[in-house]
C-alpha angles and dihedrals in degrees: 000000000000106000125203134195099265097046112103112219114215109187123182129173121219116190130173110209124189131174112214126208091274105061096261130127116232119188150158112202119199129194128195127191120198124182139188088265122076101267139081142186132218121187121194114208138181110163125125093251093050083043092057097038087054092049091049096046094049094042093047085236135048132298090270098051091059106111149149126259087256087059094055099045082049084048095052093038084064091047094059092038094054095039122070093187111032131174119185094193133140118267134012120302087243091052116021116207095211142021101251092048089046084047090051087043087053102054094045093052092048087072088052091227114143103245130191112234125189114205095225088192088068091056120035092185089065096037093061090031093066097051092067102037100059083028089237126130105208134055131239093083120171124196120191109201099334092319127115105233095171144232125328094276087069090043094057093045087050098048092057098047098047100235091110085058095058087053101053088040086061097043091048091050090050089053098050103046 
């Protein structure tokens, strides 16, 4: 189809995925394009590439990041267990997506430990995953070795109180010896 300037592309992708009883996707993706003229194409694909792209585009990642919410709670068990220090926030460290998360990166900036932080906006899996898994509604959410300590209110409660400092403090000393 020979397109102009002043004709106006609309493209949609249609795919039909099913998982079979092995484990294995099966699909057949279908995109349509429809223009301001009177005509319009369909294409019927069913190659691997065109498969893939399909499942990326419908599970906002790639083929291998689709997973359960098992999966995810697995996912965000390995991350507390392997990180001593661990904040689930929005945004990066270096540039904080929302107040509460830039407060949490704060304070944990102020003890001048290195800290792992996971952008829950860049994985929705993991942004609703870790609300049920801490049974906690809000994120920023802060664990100090393995332990749930809580949202940036608490943190801010704990850090003046000290008691956050005794954490970090443990968990420094740990990592030193």
């Amino acid at each position: 189809m020979m397109m102009t300037p002043y004709t106006t592309l609309l493209a949609t992708t249609v795919a039909v995925v099913l998982l079979t009883d092995a484990g294995a996707f099966t699909a057949q993706p279908s995109f349509g394009v429809q223009t301001t003229s009177r005509f319009a194409t369909t294409l019927s694909m069913s190659d691997d590439d065109v498969l893939n792209k399909a499942i990326e585009m419908m599970s906002g990642g790639g083929a291998d990041e689709f997973e359960t919410p098992d999966m995810t709670q697995a996912r965000i068990q390995t991350l507390v267990d392997q990180n001593p220090v661990l904040l689930f926030m929005k945004g990066a460290k270096s540039f904080p997506q929302c107040g509460f998360s830039d407060t949490a990166t704060k304070i944990l900036g102020s003890y001048e430990l290195d800290f792992h932080a996971v952008d829950v906006l860049a994985d929705q899996a993991i942004r609703e995953g870790v609300k049920t898994y801490s049974q906690w509604p809000t994120i920023p959410q802060l664990y100090v070795d393995g332990e749930f300590i809580g949202g940036s209110d608490i943190m801010i409660e704990m850090y003046e109180n000290g008691e956050l400092k005794e954490l970090i403090e443990k968990v420094a000393a740990s990592l030193e010896a």
